[in-house]
Backbone as a printed PyTorch tensor [residue, N CA C, xyz], in Angstrom:
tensor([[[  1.2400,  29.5510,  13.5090],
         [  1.0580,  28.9740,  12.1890],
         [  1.1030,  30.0990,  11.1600]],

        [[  1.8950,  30.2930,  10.2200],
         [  2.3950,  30.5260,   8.9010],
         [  1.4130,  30.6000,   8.0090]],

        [[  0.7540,  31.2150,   7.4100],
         [ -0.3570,  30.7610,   6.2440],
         [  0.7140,  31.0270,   4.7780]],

        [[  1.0740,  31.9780,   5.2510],
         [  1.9760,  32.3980,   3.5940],
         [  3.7030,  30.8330,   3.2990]],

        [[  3.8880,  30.6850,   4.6970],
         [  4.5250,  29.5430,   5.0610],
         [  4.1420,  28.3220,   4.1740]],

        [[  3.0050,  28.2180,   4.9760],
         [  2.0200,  26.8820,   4.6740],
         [  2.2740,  26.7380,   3.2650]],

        [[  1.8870,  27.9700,   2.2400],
         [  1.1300,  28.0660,   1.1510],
         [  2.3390,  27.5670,   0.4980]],

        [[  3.5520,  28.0780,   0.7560],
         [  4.6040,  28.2790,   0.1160],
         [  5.1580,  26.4480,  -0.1010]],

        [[  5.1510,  26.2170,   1.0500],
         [  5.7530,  24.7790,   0.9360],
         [  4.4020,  23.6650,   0.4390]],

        [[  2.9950,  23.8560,   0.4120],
         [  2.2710,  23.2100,  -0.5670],
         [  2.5430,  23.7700,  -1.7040]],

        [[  2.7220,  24.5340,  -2.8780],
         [  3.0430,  25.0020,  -3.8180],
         [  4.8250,  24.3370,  -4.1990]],

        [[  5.4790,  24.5250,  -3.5130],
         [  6.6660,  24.0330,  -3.5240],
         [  6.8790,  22.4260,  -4.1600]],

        [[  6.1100,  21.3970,  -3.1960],
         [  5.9130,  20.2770,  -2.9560],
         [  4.9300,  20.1810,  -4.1740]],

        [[  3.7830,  21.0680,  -4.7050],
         [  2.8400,  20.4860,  -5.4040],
         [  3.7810,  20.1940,  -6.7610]],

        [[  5.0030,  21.7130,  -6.9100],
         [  5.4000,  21.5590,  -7.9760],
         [  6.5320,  20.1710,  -8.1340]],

        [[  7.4860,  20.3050,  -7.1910],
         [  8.0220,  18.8140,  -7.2630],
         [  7.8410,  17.9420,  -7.3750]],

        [[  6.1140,  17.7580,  -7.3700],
         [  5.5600,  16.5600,  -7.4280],
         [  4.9290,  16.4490,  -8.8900]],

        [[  5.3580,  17.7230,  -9.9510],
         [  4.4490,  17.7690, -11.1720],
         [  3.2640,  17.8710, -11.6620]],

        [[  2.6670,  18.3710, -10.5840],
         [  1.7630,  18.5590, -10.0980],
         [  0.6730,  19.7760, -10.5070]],

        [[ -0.4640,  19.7430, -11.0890],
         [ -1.0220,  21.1840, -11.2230],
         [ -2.0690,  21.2680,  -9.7960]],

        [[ -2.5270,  23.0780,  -9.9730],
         [ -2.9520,  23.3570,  -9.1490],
         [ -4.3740,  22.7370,  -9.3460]],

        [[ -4.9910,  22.6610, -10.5170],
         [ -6.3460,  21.5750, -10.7450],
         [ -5.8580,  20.4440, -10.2030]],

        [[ -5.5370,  19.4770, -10.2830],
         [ -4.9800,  18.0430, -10.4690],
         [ -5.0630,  18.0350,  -8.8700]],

        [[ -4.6450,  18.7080,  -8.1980],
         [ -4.2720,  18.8510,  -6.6440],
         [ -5.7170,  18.8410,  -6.1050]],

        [[ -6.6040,  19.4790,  -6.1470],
         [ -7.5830,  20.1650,  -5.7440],
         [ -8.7600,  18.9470,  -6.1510]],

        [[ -8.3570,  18.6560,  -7.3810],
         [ -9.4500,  17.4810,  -7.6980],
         [ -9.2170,  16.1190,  -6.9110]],

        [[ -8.2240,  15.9500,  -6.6000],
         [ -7.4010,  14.6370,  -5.8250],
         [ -8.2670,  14.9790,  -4.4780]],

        [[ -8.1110,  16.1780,  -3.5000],
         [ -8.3690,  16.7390,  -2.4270],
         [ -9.9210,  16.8160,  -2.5280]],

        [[-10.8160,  17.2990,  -3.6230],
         [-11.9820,  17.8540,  -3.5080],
         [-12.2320,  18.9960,  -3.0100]],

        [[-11.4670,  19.8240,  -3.5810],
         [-11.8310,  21.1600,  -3.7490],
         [-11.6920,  21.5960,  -4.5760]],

        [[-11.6310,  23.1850,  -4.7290],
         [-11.6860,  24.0220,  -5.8130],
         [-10.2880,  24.4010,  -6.5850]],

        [[ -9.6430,  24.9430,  -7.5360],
         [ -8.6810,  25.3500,  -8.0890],
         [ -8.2900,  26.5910,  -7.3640]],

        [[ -9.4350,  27.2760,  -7.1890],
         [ -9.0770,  28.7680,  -6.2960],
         [ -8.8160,  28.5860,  -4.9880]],

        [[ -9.5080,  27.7630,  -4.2270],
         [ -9.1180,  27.3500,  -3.1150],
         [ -7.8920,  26.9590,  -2.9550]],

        [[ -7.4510,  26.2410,  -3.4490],
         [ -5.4240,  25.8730,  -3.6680],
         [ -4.9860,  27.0010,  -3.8740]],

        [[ -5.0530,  27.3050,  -5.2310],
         [ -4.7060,  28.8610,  -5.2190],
         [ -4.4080,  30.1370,  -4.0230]],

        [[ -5.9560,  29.9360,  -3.1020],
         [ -5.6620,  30.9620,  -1.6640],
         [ -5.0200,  30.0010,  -0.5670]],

        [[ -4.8840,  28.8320,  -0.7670],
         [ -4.0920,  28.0950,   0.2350],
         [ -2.5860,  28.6060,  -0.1450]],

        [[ -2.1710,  28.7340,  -1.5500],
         [ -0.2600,  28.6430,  -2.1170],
         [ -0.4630,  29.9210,  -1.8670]],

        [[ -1.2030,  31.0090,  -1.7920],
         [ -0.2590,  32.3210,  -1.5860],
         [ -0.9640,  32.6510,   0.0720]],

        [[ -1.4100,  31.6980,   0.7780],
         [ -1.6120,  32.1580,   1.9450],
         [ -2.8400,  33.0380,   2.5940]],

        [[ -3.9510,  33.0110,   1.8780],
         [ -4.6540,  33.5420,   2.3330],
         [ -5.8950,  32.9890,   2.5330]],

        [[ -5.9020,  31.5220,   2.8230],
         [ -6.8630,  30.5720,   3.3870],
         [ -5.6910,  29.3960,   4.0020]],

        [[ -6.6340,  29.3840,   5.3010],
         [ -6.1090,  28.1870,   5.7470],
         [ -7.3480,  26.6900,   5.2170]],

        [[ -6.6620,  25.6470,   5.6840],
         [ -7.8640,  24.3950,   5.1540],
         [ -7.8320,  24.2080,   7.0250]],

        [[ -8.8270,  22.9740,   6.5970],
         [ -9.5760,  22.6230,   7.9340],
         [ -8.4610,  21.6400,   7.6660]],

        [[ -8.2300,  20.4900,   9.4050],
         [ -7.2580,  20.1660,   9.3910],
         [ -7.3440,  18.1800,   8.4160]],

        [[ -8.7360,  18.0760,   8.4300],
         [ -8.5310,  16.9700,   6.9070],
         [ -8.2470,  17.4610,   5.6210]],

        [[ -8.6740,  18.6510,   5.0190],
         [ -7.9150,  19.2190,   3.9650],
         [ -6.7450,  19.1860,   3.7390]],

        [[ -6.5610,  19.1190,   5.0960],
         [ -4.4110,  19.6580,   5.3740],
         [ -3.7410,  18.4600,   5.2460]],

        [[ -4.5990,  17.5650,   5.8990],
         [ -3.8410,  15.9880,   6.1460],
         [ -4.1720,  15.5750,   4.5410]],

        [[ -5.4720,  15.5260,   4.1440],
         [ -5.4570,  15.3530,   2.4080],
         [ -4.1010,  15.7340,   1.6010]],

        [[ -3.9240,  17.0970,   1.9390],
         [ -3.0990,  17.5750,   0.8350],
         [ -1.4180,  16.9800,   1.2540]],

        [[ -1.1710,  16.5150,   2.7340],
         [  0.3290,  16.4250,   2.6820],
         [  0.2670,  15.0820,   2.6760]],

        [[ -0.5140,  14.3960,   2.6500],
         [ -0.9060,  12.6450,   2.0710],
         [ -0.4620,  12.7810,   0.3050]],

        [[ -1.4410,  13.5580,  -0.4140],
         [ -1.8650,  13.6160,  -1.6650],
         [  0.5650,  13.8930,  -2.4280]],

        [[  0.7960,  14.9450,  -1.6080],
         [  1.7780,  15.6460,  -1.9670],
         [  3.2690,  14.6090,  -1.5530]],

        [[  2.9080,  14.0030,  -0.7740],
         [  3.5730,  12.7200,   0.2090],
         [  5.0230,  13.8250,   1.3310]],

        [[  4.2170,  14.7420,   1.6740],
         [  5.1030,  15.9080,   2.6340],
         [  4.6910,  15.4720,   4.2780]],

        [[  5.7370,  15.4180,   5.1410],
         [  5.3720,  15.5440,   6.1830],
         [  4.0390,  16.6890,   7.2010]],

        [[  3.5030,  16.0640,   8.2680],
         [  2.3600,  17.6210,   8.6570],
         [  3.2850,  18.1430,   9.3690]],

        [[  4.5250,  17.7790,  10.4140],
         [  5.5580,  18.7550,  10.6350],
         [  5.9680,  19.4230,  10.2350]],

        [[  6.6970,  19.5090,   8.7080],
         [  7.1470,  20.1670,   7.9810],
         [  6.2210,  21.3210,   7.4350]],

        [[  4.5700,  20.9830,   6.8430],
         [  4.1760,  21.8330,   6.6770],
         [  3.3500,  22.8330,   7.8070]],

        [[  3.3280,  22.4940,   9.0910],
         [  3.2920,  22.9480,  10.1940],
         [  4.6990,  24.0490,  11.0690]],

        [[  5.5740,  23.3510,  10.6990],
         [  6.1930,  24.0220,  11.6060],
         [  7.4140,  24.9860,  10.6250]],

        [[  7.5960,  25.9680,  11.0730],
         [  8.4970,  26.8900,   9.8100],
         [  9.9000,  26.8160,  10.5480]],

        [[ 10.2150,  26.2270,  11.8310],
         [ 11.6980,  26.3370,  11.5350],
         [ 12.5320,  24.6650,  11.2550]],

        [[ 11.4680,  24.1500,  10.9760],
         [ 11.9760,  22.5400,  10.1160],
         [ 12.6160,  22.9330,   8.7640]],

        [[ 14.1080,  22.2310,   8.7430],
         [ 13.9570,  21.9090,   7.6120],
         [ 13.5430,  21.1680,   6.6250]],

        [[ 13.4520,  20.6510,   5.3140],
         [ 12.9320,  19.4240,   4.7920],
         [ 14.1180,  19.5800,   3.2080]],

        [[ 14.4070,  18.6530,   2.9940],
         [ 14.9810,  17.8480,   2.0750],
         [ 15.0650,  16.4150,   1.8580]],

        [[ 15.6690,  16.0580,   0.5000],
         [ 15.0230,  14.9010,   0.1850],
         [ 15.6410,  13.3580,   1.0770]],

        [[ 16.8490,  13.7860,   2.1500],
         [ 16.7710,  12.4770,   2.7710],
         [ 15.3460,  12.6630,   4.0340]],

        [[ 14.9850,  13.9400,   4.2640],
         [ 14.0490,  13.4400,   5.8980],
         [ 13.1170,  13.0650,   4.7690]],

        [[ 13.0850,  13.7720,   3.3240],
         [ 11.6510,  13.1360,   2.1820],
         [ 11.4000,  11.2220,   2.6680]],

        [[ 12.8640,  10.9140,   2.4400],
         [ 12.5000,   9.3570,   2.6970],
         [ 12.3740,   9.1640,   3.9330]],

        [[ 12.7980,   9.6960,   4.8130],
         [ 12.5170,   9.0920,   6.2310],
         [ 11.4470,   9.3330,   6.6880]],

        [[ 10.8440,  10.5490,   5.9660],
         [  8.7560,  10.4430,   6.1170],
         [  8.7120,   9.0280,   5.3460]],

        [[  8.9180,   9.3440,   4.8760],
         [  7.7080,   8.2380,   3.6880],
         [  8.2040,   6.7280,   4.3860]],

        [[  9.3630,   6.8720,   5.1810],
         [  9.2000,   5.4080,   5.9130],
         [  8.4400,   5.4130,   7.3220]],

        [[  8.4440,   6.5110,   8.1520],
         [  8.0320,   6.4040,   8.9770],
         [  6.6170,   6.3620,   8.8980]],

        [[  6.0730,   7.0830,   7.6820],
         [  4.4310,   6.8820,   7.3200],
         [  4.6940,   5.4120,   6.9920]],

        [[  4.8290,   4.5010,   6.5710],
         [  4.5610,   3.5500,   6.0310],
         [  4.7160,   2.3440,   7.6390]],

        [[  5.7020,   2.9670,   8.3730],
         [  5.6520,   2.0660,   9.8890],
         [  4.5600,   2.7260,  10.3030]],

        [[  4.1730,   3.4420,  10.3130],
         [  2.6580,   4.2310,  11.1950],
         [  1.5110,   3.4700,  10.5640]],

        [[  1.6420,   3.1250,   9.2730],
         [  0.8280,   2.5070,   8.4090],
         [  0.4800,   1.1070,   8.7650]],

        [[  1.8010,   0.7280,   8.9180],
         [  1.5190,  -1.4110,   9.5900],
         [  1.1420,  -0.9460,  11.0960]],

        [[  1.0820,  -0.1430,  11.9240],
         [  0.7810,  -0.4130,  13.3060],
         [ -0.7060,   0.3250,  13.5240]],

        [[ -1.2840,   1.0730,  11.9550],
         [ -2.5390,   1.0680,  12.3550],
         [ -3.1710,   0.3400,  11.8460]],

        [[ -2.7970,  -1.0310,  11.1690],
         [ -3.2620,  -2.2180,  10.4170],
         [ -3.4790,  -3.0720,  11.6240]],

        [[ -2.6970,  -3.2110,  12.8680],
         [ -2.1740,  -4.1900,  13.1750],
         [ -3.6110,  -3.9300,  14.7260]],

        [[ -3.1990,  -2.4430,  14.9150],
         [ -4.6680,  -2.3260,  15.7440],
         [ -4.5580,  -3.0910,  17.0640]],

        [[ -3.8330,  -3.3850,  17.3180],
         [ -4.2380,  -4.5840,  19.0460],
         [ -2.3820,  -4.3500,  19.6250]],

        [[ -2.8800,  -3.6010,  21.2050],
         [ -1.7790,  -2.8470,  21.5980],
         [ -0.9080,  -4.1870,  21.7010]],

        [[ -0.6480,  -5.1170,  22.3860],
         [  0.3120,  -6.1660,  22.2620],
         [  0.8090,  -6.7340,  21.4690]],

        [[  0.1030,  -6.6100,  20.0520],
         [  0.9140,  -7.3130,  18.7640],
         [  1.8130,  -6.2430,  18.6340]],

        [[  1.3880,  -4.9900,  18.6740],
         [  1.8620,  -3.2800,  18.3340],
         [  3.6670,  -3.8080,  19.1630]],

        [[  3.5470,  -4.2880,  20.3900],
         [  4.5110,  -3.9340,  21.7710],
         [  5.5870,  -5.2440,  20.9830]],

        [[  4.8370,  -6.3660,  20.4920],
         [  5.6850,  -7.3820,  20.0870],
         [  6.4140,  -7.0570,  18.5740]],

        [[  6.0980,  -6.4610,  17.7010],
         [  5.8730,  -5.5050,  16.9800],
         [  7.3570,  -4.7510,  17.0670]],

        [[  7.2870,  -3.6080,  18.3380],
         [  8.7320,  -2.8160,  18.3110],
         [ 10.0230,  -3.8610,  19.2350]],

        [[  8.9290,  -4.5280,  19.8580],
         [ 10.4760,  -5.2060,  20.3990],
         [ 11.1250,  -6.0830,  18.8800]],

        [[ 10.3020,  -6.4840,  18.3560],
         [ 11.1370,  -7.6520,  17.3160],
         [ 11.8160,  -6.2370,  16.1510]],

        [[ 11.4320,  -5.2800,  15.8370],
         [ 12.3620,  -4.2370,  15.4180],
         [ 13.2650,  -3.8690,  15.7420]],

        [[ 13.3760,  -3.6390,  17.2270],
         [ 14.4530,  -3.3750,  17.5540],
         [ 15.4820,  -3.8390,  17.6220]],

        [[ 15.1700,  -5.3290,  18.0720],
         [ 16.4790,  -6.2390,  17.8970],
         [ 16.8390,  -6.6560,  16.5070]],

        [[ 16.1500,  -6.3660,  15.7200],
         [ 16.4690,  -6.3060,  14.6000],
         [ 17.5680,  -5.0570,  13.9240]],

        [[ 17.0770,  -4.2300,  14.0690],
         [ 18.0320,  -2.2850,  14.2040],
         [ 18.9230,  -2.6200,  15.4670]],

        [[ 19.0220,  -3.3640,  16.4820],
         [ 20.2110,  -3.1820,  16.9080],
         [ 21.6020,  -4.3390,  16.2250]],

        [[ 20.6270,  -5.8170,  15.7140],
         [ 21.9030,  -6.3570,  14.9620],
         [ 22.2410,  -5.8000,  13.8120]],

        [[ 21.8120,  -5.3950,  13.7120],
         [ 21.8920,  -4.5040,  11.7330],
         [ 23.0050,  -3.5560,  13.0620]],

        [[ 22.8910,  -2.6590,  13.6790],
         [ 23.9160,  -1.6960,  13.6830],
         [ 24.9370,  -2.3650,  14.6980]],

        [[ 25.0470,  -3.7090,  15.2380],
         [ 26.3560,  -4.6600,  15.1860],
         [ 27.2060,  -5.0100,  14.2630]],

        [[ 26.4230,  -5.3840,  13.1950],
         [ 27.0900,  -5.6960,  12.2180],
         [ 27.7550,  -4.2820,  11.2100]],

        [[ 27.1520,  -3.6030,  11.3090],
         [ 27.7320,  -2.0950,  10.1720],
         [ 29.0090,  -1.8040,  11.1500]],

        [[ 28.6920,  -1.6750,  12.1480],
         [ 30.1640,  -1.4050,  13.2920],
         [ 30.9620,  -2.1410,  13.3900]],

        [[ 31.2290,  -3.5520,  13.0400],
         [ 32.1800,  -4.1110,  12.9650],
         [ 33.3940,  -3.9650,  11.9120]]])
């Protein structure tokens, strides 16, 4: 794990998001300086801080975890969909609705990609 990494792509993300380094920190509940030693790397957060801030920032925890990911703005949407399917199946809570759930998706994503192939 990367701290100067880390820092770089919360700072990155905070700014794309228009974001100040107060505004961030108050969302999160922490300090201004604390963000501050998180963007240049010289604090790590505990790992709900972390999940706070790439919730708050709407960034993947892969991305800000792992340094040889890339990230741009199509995987941007394909987080923010796959959070949002992670989202209905921890609503849904009961493993067999979950199982009925991906089967009726799938056959759904496989006629959708019958039909684009034709």
């Amino acid at each position: 794990m990367d701290l100067k990494s880390m820092g770089r792509k919360i700072k990155e993300q905070r700014i794309k998001n228009n974001m100040s380094q107060e505004r961030l920190a108050e969302l999160v509940d922490v300090t201004p300086s604390y963000i501050s030693n998180l963007e240049s790397g010289n604090r790590s957060a505990s790992l709900k801080t972390t999940l706070d801030i790439v919730n708050i920032l709407n960034m993947s925890f892969d991305y800000l975890m792992f340094e040889s990911m890339t990230y741009n703005d199509k995987e941007f949407e394909i987080d923010k969909n796959l959070q949002e399917l992670r989202n209905i199946l921890e609503r849904i809570q009961d493993k067999d609705l979950i199982q009925e759930y991906i089967t009726y998706c799938r056959g759904i994503a496989d006629s959708m990609l019958e039909i684009k192939n034709k």
